[in-house]
C-alpha positions, 0 to 999 in steps of 0.5 A: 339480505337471505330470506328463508322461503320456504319458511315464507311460503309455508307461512302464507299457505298456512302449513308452518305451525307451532314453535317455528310459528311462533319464532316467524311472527315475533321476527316479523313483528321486528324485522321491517324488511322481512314484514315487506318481503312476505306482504310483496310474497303475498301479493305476488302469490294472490297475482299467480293464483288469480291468472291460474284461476282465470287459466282454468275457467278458460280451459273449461269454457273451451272445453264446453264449446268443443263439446257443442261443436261435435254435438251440433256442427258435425256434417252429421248433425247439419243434415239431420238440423235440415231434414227436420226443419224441412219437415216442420216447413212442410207441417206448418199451415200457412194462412194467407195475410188478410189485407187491412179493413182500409186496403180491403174497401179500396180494393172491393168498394161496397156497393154504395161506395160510388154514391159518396161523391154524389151525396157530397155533392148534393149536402153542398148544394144544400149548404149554398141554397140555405145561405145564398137562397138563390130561389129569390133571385131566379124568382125575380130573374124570371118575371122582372124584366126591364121596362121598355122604353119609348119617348117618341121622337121629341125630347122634352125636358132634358138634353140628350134624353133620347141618348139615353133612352137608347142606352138604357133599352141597351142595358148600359144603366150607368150611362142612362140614370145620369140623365133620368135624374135631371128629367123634369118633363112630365112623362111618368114612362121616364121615371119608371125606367130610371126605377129600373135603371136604379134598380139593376144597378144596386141601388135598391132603395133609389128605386124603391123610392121612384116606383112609390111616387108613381104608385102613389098616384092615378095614372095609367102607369100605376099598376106597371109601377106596382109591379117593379115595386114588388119586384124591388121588395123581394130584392130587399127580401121583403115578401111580405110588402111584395105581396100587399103591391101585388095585390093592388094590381087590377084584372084587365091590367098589363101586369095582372096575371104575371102578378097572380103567377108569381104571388103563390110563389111568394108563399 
């Protein structure tokens, strides 16, 4: 079918007018394929419109650029871009970095920095004497020393007691208290160091018990059995008790002026 074009284009630019306005829109509004070919008009119109739009936007985009090029990139414009840059380079202060609060102390320590180790060291002592209180044990450690002993040449009582006694003047307490235990003689000098023997092996309240018996009586041992008491009550952390024994010990005796050392050290 012959479609009148012109007639076409001139309806979508909107320049046909009047009658032959009026004749185009009746057709249309019987003829289908002439309704179809204006709508396809159209829309290829509004297709060549947009790409035409699009070719200018670009042609001016361009344009600008080429603009900024001569502007900006011209071997002029490059030299005068360093020569100013060159010369804010040399008009700018530059201020050194200080170092952080952290990198300035480990680099410049003060002059108390050294004492931190010591004082460390010190608060930790501190800590250890006020939970272990290792000044009862170095008091006891520098008066309390083991009873000699000396049971001549017989042994009485007990077999194999000069075996032990040899053991126990020997330190090996472990070896020696089996035998004082079965001891039934009556020399009180066995039963003091099988008190000590107790007493070095832990067993405290053993030998508390051993030295009671003998302080008890009126012996020539009584003031030596009074003395290993009160050492084996500040083994149990019992001054007070330590002090009263003490105070039993009589001037003239073996033990007096250790006890009469050693009682203000209780204070």
């Amino acid at each position: 079918m012959n479609f009148n074009y012109e007639q076409i284009d001139q309806y979508i630019e909107g320049t046909l007018t009047g009658e032959a306005l009026a004749n185009f829109e009746a057709k249309l509004l019987t003829d289908k394929t002439l309704a179809e070919e204006v709508a396809l008009y159209k829309d290829v119109d509004v297709t060549l419109a947009s790409a035409y739009a699009y070719k200018e936007e670009d042609a001016a985009l361009e344009q600008t650029f080429n603009q900024l090029g001569k502007k900006y990139f011209t071997k002029e414009a490059i030299i005068q871009e360093a020569d100013s840059a060159k010369i804010k380079q040399d008009n700018t202060k530059v201020i050194p970095l200080q170092p952080r609060a952290k990198e300035s102390e480990d680099r410049q320590p003060s002059g108390l920095r050294w004492l931190r180790p010591i004082i460390g060291l010190v608060a930790a002592a501190l800590i250890a004497l006020l939970i272990f209180q290792p000044w009862q044990r170095s008091l006891i450690d520098r008066y309390y020393e083991p009873f000699a002993l000396e049971i001549g040449q017989r042994s009485d009582g007990a077999a194999g007691l000069k075996d032990a006694q040899k053991a126990y003047n020997s330190g090996d307490y472990a070896s020696a208290l089996p035998v004082f235990e079965k001891y039934t003689g009556d020399k009180i000098e066995v039963q003091i160091a099988k008190g000590n023997a107790e007493y070095y092996l832990g067993k405290t309240d053993a030998a508390i018990s051993t030295f009671q018996k003998i302080a008890s009586g009126n012996s020539v041992y009584t003031p030596t059995a009074n003395w290993y008491l009160a050492g084996a009550y500040l083994k149990q952390n019992e001054p007070e008790k330590a002090k009263a024994v003490l105070d039993k010990i009589p001037e003239g005796s073996d033990y007096y002026d250790l006890a009469k050392q050693l009682r203000p050290e209780i204070e």
